[in-house]
LOTOR-764936 format. One line per 5 residues: number of its first residue (from 0); for each residue x, y, z of C-alpha. Coordinates in steps of 0.2 Angstrom, whole numbers, plus 5000, padded with zeros to 4 digits. Layout:
<pts>
NUM	X:Y:Z | ... .
</pts>
This chain:
<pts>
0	5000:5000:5000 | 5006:5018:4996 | 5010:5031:5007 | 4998:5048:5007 | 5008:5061:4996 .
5	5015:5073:5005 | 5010:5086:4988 | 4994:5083:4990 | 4990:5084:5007 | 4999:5103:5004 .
10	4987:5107:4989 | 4972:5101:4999 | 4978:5111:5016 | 4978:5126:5002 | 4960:5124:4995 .
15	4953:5120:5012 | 4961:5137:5019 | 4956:5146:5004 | 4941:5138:5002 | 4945:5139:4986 .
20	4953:5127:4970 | 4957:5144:4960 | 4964:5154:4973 | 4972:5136:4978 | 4979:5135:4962 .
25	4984:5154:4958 | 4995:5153:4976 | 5003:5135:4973 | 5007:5141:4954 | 4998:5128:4947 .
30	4983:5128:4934 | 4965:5121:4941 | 4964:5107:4933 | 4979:5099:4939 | 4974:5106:4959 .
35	4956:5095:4956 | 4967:5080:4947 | 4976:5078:4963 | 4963:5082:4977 | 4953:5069:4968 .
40	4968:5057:4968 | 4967:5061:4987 | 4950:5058:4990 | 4951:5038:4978 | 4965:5034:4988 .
45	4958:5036:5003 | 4941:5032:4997 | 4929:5046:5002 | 4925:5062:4997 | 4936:5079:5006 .
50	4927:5094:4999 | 4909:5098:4994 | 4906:5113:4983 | 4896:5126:4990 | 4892:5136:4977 .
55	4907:5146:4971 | 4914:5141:4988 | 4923:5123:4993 | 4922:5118:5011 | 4928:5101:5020 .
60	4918:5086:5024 | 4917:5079:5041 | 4932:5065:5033 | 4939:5083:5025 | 4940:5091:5043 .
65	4947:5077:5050 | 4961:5077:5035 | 4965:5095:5037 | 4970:5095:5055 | 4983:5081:5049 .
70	4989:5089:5034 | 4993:5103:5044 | 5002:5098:5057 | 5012:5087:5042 | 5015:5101:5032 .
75	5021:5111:5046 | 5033:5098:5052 | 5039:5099:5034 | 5043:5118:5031 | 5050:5115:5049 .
80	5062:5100:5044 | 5068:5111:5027 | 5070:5124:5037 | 5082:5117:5051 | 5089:5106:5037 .
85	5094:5123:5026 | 5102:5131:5044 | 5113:5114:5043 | 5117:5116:5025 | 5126:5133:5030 .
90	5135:5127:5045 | 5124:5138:5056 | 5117:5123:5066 | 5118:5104:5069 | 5128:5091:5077 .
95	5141:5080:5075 | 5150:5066:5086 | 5169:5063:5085 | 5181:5053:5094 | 5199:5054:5099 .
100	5213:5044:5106 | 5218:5048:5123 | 5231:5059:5121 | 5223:5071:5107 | 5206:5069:5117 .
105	5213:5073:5132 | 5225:5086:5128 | 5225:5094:5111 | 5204:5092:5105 | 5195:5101:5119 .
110	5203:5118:5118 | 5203:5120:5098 | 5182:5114:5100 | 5182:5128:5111 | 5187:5140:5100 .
115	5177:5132:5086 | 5161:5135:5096 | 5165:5154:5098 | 5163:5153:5077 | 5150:5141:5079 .
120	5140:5143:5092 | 5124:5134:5086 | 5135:5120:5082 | 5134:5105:5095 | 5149:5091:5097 .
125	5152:5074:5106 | 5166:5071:5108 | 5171:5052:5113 | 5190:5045:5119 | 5196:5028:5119 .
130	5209:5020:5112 | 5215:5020:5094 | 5208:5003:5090 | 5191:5010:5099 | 5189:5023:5087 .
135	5194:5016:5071 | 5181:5003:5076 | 5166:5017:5080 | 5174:5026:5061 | 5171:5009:5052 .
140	5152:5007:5063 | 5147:5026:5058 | 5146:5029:5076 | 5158:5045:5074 | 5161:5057:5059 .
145	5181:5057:5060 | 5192:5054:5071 | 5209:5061:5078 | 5222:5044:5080 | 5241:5042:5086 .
150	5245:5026:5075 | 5239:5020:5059 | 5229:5005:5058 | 5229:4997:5039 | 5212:4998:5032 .
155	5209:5001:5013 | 5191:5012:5019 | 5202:5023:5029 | 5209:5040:5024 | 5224:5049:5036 .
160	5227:5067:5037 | 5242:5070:5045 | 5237:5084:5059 | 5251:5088:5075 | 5267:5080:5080 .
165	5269:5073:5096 | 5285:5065:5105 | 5286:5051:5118 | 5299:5054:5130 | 5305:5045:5146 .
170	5302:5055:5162 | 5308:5049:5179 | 5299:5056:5197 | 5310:5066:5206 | 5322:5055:5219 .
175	5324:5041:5204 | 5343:5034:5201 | 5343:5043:5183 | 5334:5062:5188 | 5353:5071:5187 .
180	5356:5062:5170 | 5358:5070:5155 | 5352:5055:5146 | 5353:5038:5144 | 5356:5025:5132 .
185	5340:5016:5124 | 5346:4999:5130 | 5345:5007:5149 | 5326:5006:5145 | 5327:4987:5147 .
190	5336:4988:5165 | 5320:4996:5172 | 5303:4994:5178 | 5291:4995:5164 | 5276:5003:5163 .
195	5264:4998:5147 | 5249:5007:5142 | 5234:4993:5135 | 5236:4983:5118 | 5229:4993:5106 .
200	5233:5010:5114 | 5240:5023:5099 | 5253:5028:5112 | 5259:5010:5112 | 5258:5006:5094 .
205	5270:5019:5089 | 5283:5013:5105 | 5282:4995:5100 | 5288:5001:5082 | 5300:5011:5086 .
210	5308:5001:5100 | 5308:4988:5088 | 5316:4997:5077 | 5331:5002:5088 | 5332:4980:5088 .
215	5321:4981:5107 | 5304:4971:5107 | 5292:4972:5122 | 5301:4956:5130 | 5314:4966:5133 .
220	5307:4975:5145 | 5303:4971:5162 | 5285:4977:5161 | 5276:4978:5178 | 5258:4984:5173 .
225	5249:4985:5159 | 5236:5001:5161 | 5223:5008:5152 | 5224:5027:5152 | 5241:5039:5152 .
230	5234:5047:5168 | 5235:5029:5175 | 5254:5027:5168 | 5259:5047:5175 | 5251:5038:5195 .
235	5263:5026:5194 | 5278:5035:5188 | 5275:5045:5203 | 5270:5032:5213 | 5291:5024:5209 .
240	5283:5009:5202 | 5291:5010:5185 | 5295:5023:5169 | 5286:5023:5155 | 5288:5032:5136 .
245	5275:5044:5137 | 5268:5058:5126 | 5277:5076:5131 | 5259:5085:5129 | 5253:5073:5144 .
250	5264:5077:5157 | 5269:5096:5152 | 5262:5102:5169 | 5271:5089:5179 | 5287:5095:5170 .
255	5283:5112:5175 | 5281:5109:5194 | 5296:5099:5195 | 5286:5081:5198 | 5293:5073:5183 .
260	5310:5075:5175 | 5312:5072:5155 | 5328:5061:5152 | 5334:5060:5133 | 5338:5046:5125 .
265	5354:5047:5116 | 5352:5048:5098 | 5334:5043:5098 | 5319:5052:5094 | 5301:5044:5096 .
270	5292:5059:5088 | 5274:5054:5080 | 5262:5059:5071 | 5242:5062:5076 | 5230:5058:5061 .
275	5212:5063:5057 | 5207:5048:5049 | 5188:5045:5038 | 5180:5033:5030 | 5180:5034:5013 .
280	5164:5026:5010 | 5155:5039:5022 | 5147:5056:5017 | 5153:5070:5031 | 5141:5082:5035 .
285	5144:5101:5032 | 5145:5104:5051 | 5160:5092:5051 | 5166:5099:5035 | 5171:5114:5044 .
290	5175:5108:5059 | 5192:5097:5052 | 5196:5116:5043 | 5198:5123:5055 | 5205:5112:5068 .
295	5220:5109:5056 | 5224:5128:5053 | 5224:5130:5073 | 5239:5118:5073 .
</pts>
């Protein structure tokens, strides 16, 4: 069975107000021949008669009146939804969910959506963190828009952008054997207790490869704990229960204070880069068209 069309229930709203099928017609630019072709469409699909003529005037039938009140409140819902629908199209209004990896969701995104909401101030976000699996998993499910990762995962639907630079380094609490050193050698790494962040973690994806690369694979280390968030890994630096390769961003107030001390590694550099990744299969919206714009001219 058919749906009632939308058209029609617009051009017999009309008439009913105007009382009229010229007036209708003359309004809705349209001739009267084709307003009483689809009023009477309207009345066989539904099988019973919507208007009576009173002499030059057309009122409803009781099924007419009934009609009306429902074609209105369609019709209005429609103008409403093309209305909110053409504030979208010009970036004035809408929203859309991202996610980001721990260290950009934490540390980098919240301040730049900030500034995008001072531009965009009918625009609403969601932001959701997890690790780098998590929200190349949520891209793939159309859960989120983009998102903002620290490692690349290979997918042929996924498209990187490269957006900011990072670096892990090595920091030590203060009273730890190695604070007054200039730096170490990347072997020392081996000699301590080890912190890991959680499989899957973009922090730990881009150490694993680059350790590796330096001939050094995670059985090397002497790795203590395994935890799931870098505020978790910065407690137990503190805590002297190990060190840990960790991004500079994370712990930049810690450094300040005099908590933690960064110590080089000799001829090493882990720096990485955070990407803004898509699905290529997927159509952004224009609020999220804007929105990766002008987070990658912030940086």
């Amino acid at each position: 069975m058919s749906l009632l069309d939308i058209h029609q229930l617009e051009i017999f709203a009309k008439v009913t107000e105007l009382r009229s099928f010229s007036k209708a017609a003359k309004e809705m630019y349209l001739t009267q021949p084709t307003i009483s072709q689809h009023i009477h469409a309207l009345e066989q699909y539904l099988g019973t008669k919507l208007l009576d003529r009173l002499g030059k005037e057309v009122v409803p039938t009781k099924a007419g009146e009934i009609l009306y009140r429902y074609a209105k409140q369609i019709t209005t819902v429609r103008a409403e939804a093309q209305q909110a629908l053409d504030h979208f199209l010009e970036k004035k209004s809408g929203h859309l969910t991202l996610g980001a990896s721990t260290i950009p969701g934490e540390y980098i995104v919240p301040s730049l959506l900030g500034e995008f909401k001072k531009h965009y101030p009918a625009i609403s976000i969601t932001l959701r963190i997890g690790d780098t699996e998590e929200i190349v998993n949520e891209l793939l499910a159309r859960k989120i828009e983009f998102g903002i990762i620290g490692a690349k995962i290979v997918n042929p639907r996924l498209q990187y952008t490269p957006f900011v630079e990072d670096e892990l380094i090595v920091v030590v609490p203060k009273g730890h054997r190695w604070w007054n050193r200039r730096s170490i050698a990347i072997e020392e790494l081996t000699e301590e207790p080890f912190i890991m962040r959680e499989a899957g973690s973009g922090t730990r994806i881009s150490m694993e490869k680059r350790l590796l690369n330096r001939g050094i694979t995670t059985d090397n280390l002497n790795i203590i704990a395994e935890v799931g968030s870098t505020t978790a890994v910065k407690q137990a630096i503190k805590a002297h229960l190990g060190i840990s390769l960790i991004s500079a961003r994370a712990v930049e107030e810690e450094i300040l204070l005099k908590q933690f001390k960064k110590v080089p590694i000799k001829k090493v550099s882990f720096i990485r880069t955070f990407f803004i990744i898509r699905d290529k299969k997927q159509t952004i919206s224009p609020p999220c068209k804007a929105l990766i714009p002008f987070l990658t001219a912030q940086e």
